[in-house]
C-alpha positions as CSV (number, residue, x, y, z in Angstrom):
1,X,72.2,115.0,26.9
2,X,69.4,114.4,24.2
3,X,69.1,116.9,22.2
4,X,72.1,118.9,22.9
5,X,73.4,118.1,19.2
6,X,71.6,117.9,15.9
7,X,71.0,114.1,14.4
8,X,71.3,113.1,11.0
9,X,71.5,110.0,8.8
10,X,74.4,109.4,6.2
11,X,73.7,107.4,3.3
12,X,75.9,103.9,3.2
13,X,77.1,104.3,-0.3
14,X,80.8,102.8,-1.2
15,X,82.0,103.6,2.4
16,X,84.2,100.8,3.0
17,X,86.3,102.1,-0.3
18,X,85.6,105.7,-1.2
19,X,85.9,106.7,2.1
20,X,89.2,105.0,3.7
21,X,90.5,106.6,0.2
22,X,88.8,109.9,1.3
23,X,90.5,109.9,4.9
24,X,93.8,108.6,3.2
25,X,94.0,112.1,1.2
26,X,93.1,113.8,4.2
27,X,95.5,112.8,6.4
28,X,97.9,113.4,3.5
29,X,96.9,116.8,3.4
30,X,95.6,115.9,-0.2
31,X,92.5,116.7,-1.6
32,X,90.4,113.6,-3.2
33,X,89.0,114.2,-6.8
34,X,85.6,115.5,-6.7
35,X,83.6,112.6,-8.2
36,X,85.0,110.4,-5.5
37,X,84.7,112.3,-2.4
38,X,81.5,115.0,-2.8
39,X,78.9,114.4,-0.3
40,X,75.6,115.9,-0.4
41,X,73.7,117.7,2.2
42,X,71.0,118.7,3.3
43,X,69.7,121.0,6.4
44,X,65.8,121.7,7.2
45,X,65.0,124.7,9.7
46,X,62.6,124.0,12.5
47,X,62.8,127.5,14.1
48,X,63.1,130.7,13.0
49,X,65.6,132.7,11.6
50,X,67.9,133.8,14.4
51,X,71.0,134.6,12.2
52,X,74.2,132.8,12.7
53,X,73.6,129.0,14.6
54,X,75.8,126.4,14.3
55,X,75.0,123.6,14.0
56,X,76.7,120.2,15.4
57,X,75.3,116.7,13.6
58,X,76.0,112.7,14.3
59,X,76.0,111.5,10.4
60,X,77.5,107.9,11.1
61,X,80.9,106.5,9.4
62,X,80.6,106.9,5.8
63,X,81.9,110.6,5.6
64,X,86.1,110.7,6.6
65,X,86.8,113.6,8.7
66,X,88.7,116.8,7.7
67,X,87.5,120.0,6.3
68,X,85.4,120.3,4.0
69,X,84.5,123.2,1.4
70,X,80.8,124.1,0.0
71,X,81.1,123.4,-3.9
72,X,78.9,122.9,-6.9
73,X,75.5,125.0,-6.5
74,X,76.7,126.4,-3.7
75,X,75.4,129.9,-4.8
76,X,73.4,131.2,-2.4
77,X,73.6,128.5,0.5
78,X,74.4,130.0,4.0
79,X,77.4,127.9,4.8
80,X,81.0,128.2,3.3
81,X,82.6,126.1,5.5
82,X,81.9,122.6,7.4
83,X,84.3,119.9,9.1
84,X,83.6,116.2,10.0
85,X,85.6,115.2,13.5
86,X,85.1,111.6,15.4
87,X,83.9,111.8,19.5
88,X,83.9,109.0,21.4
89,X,83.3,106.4,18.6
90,X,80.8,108.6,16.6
91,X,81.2,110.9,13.6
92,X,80.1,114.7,13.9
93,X,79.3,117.1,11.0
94,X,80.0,120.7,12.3
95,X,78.8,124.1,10.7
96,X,77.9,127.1,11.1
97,X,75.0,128.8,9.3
98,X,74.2,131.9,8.3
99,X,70.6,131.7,8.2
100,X,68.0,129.1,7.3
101,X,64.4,130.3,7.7
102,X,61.8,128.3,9.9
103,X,60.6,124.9,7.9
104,X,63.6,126.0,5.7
105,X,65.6,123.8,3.5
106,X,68.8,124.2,1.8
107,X,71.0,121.7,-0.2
108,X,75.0,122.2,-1.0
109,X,77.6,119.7,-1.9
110,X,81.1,119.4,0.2
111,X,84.0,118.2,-0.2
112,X,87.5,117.6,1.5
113,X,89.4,120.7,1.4
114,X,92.9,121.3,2.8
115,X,94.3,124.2,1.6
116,X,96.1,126.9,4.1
117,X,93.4,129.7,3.9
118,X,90.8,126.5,5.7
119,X,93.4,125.3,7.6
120,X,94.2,129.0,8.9
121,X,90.6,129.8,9.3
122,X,88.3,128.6,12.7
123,X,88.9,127.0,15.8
124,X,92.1,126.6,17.1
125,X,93.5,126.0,20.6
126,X,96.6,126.8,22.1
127,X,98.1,124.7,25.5
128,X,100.5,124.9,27.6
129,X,100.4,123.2,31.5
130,X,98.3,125.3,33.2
131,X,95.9,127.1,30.7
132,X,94.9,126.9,27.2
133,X,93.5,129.7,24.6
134,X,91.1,129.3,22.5
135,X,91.6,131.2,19.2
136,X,88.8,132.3,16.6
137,X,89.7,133.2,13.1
138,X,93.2,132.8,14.5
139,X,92.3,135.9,17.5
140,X,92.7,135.2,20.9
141,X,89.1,134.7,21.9
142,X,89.8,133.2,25.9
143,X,91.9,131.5,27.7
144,X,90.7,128.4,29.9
145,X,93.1,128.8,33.1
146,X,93.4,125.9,35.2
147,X,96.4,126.8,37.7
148,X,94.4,128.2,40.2
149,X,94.1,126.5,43.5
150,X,90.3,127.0,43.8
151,X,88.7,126.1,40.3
152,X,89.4,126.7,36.7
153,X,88.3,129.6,35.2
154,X,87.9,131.3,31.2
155,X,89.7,134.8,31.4
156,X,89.2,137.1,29.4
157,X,85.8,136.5,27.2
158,X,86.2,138.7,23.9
159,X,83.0,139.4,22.3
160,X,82.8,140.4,18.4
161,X,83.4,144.0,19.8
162,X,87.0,142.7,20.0
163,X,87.0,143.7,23.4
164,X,86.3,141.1,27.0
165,X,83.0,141.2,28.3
166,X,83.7,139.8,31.1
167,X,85.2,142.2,34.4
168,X,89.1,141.8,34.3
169,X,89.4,141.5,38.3
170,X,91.3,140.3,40.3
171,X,93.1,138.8,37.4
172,X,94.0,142.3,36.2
173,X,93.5,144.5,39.9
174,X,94.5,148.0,38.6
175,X,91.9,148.4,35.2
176,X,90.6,151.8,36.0
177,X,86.8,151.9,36.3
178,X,86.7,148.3,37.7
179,X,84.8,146.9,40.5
180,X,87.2,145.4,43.0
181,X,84.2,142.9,45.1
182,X,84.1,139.1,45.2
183,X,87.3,138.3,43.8
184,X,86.0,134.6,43.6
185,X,83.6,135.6,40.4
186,X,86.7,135.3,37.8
187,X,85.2,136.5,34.8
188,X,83.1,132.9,33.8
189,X,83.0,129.9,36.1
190,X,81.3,126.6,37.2
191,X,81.1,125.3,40.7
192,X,78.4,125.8,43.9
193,X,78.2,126.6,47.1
194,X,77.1,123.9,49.1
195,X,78.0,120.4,48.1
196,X,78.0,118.0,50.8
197,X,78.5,120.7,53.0
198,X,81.4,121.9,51.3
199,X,81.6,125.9,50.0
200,X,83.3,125.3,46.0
201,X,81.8,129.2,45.2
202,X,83.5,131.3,47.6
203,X,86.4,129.3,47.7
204,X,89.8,131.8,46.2
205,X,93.0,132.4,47.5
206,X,92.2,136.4,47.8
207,X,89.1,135.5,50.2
208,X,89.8,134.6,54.0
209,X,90.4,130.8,54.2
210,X,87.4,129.2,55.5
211,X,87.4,125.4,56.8
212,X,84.6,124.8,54.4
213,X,86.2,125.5,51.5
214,X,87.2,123.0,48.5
215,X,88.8,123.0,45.3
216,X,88.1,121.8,41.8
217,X,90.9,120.0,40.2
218,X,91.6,119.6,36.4
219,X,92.1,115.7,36.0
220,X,92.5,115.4,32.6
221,X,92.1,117.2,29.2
222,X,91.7,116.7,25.4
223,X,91.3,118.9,22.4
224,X,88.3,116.7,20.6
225,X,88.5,118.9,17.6
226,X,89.7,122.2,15.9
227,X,88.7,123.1,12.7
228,X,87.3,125.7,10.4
229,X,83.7,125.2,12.0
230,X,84.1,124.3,15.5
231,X,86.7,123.7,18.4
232,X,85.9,120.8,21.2
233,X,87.6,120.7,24.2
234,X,86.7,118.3,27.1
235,X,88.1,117.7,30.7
236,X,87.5,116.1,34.1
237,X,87.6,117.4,37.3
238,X,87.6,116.7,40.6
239,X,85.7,118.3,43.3
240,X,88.0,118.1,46.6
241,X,86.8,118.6,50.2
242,X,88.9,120.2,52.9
243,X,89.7,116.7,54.0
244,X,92.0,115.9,50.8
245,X,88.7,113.8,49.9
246,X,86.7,113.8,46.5
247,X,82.8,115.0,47.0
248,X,81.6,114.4,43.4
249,X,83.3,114.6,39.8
250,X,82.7,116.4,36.4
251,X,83.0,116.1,33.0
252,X,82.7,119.4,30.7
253,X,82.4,119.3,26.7
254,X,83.1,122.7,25.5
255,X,82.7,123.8,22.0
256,X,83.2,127.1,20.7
257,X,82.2,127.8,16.7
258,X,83.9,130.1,13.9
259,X,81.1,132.5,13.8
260,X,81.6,136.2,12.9
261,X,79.0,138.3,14.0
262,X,78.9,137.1,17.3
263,X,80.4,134.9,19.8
264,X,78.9,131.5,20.6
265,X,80.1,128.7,23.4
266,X,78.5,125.8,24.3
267,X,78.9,123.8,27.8
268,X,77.5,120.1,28.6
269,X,78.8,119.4,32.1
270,X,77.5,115.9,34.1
271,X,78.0,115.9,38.1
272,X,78.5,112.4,39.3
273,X,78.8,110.7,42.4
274,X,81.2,108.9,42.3
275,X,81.8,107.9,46.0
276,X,78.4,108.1,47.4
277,X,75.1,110.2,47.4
278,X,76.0,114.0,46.7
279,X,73.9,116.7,48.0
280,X,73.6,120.2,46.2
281,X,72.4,122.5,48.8
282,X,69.6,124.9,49.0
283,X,71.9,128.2,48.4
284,X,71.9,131.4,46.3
285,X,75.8,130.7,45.9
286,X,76.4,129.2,42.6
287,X,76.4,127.9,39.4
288,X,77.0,128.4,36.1
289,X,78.8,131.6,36.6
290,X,79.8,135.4,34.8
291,X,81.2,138.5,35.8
292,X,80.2,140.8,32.9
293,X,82.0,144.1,32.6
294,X,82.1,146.4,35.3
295,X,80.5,149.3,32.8
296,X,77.8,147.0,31.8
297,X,76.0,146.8,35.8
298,X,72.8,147.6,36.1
299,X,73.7,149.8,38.9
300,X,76.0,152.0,37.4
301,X,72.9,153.6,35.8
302,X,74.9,153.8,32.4
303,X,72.7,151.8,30.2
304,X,72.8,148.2,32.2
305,X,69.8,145.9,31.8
306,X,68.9,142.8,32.3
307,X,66.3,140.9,30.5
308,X,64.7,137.5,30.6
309,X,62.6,135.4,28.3
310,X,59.7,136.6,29.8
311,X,60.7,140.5,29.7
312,X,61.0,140.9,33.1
313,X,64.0,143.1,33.8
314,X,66.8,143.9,36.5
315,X,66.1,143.4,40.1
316,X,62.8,142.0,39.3
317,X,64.9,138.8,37.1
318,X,66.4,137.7,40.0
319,X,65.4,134.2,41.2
320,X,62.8,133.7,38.6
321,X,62.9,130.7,35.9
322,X,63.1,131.4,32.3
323,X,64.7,129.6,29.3
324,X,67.4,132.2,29.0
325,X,68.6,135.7,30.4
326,X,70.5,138.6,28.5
327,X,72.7,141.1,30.4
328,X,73.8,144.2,27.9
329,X,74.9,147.5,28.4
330,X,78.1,149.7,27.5
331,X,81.8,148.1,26.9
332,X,84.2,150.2,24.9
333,X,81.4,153.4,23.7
334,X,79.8,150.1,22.4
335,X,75.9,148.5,23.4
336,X,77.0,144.9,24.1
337,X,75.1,142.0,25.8
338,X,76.2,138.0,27.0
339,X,73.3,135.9,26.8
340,X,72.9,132.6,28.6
341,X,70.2,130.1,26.9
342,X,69.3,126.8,29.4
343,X,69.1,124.1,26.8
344,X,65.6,122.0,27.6
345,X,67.6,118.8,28.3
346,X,69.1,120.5,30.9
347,X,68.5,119.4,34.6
348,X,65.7,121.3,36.1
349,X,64.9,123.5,32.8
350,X,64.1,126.0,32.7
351,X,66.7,127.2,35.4
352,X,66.4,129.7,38.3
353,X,68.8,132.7,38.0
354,X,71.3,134.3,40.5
355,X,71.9,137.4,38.5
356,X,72.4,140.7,40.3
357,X,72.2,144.3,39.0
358,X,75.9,144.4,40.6
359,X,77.2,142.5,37.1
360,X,77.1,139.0,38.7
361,X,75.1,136.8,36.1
362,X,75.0,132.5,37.4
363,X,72.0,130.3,36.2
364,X,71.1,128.6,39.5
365,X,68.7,125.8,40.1
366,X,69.3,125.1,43.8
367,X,68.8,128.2,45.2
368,X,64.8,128.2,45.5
369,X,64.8,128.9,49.8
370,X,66.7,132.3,48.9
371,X,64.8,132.8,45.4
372,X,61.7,133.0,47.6
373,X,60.1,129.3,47.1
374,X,58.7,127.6,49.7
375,X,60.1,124.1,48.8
376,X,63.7,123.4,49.0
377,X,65.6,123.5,46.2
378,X,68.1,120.8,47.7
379,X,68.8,117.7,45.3
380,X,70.4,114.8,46.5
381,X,72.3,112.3,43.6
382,X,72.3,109.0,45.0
383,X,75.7,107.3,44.6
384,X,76.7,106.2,41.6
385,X,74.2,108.6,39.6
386,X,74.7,112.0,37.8
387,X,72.9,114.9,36.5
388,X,73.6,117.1,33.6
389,X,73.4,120.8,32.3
390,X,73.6,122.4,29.2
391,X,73.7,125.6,28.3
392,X,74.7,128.1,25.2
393,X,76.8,131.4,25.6
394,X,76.0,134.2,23.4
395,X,77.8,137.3,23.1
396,X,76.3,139.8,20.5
397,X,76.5,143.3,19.5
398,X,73.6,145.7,20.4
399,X,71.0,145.3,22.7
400,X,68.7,142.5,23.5
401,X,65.9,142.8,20.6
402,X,68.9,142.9,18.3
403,X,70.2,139.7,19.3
404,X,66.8,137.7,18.7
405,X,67.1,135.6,21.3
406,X,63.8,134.0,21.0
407,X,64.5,132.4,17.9
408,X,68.1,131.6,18.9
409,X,67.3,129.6,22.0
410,X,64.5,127.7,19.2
411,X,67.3,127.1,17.6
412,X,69.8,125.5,20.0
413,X,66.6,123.7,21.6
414,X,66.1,122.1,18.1
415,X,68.6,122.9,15.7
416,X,68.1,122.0,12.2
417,X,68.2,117.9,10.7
418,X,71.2,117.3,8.5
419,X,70.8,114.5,6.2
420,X,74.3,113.5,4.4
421,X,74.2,111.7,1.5
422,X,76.7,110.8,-1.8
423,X,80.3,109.6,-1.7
């Protein structure tokens, strides 16, 4: 999706030699001399100052991948930490920043750096058949769960709290406190409710089998990258009718970055029709898809609220379009809020929202009949097409004004230019 990443230009300067030497070391678990594998670079701001961002940057060939360390007059600059990885063909730069004010710009030198303490330190992933957990600083952070006969799911969602944000039924059905209604909303999901006629939201083994139901299938998975910056993880799916029969496909790109202070995920999933014209229904029933904590509902009247863009709150969010909602309130004797930012790119930005004072919290854009438009918010993909989303997960500490969210979504709609130069 344009835009969904930063772009950058790298500097062709001795590649062909420096840097197979460079990637040589790496791979070795070696660290290159300094005056043969520094690289320069350089990041400009273009919104404001939202506090941590990461920041994910196409720099071409000429830098090897592996970690890299901030050295020389580093003093000062608000990155530590930085890792080069190779997707599909192309080579990414990915940090995370501390700050960098709007029309900011700060320089710092890297270089390869393998030692334990970087190789301990980030993103790291865990598999075994069914699920995989995602680990932060080496913590447990989630746990992607694909076994389940319906759709894969991330259970549990631990904020920088150190505690889930997300409700812990029905995969946990006795955690006092809980709510115990629509087991099919597993803490933080992705699928709709009408799809060719076929129900993908309600679908769960604890709900009464219904002949419309289908099932999302895990086709395949890879761990892009892990590293002291960022973790990528991408996999396929099919969509499955009742009929044994595939309705549409997916591919998801999820990365997850080593920040401290709060949590941050990022999904790009594209829908395609792959075996004709698919057809997302007009329904309130989907898409993009939390549970947050069962103390955080608005309802509970214990310090819920949910906010949008715009500042309209609770009830009163439901169904309207805005760049991004927050949902905060109470986890733990702690103010606490997930945030979901609609990235620009995204298909039909900015998106409607099925969020509920009941702690159900989906971004939407189909549902307009039931969000009180007059026009259908059906979309048919003719065959062969696809359409893509993207969106950013934030969970923070405190309560919305604390998280700054206006400047972080001006940040994840355009994140800062990095320009890598030296060698």
């Amino acid at each position: 999706m344009t835009g969904l990443t930063g772009k950058a230009k790298a500097a062709p300067v001795r590649a062909a030699v420096l840097g197979l030497l460079a990637a040589l070391f790496v791979a070795a678990g070696l660290t290159p001399a300094a005056d043969a594998a520094d690289w320069r670079v350089t990041l400009r701001g273009h919104a404001g100052n939202p506090g941590e961002t990461p920041v994910v940057a196409e720099v071409g060939a000429a830098i090897p991948p592996g970690r890299y360390r901030v050295v020389g007059d580093a003093e000062g600059v608000p990155v530590q930490r930085a890792q080069v990885f190779v997707d599909a063909g192309k080579t990414y730069l990915g940090l995370v920043l501390k700050h960098l004010p709007a029309g900011g710009t700060v320089s710092a030198t890297i270089a390869p750096d393998d030692t334990k303490e970087l190789r301990a330190s980030g993103v790291s992933f865990g598999e075994d058949k069914a699920d995989v957990t995602v680990f932060v600083g080496g913590k447990p952070f989630t746990v992607y769960h694909t076994g389940l006969p319906a759709k894969p799911y991330y259970y549990p969602l631990v904020g920088p709290t150190g505690a889930s944000f997300t409700r812990a039924y029905p995969m946990k059905p006795d955690v006092a406190g809980e709510d115990r209604d629509h087991p099919h909303q597993r803490s933080f999901w992705f699928t709709h409710g009408s799809v060719n006629g076929v129900d993908f939201w309600a679908s769960d083994p604890l709900n009464k089998p219904k002949s419309t139901f289908g099932s999302i299938k895990e086709t395949s998975r890879t761990v892009v990258a892990s590293g002291p910056a960022v973790g990528v993880l991408r996999t396929t799916d099919d969509w499955v009718g009742p009929d044994g029969k595939k309705v549409c496909e997916d591919e998801r790109t999820v990365r997850v970055y080593a920040t401290s202070d709060v949590r941050i995920i990022d999904f790009d999933i594209t829908l395609k029709a792959v075996n004709g014209p698919v057809t997302f229904g007009d329904t309130k029933e989907g898409m993009f898809g939390l549970r947050v904590a069962s103390s955080m509902d608005v309802q509970k009247k214990a310090g819920g609220k949910i906010t949008n863009a715009e500042g309209v709150t609770d009830d009163d969010a439901w169904g309207k379009a805005s760049p991004w909602v927050d949902y905060t309130g109470p986890v733990e004797g702690k103010t606490v809020g997930v945030a979901i930012l609609n990235h620009p790119g995204s298909f039909r930005y900015p998106t409607t929202w099925h969020v509920r004072t009941y702690g159900l919290f989906a971004a939407n854009p189909f549902g307009w009949h039931d969000f009180g438009r007059k026009q259908s918010g059906e979309h048919v993909v003719p065959a062969g097409g696809s359409i893509r989303f993207g969106y950013r997960v934030i969970l923070h500490e405190g309560d919305t004004a604390a998280a700054h969210l206006s400047e972080a979504f001006k940040a994840y709609a355009e994140p800062p230019t990095v320009e890598v130069t030296g060698g």
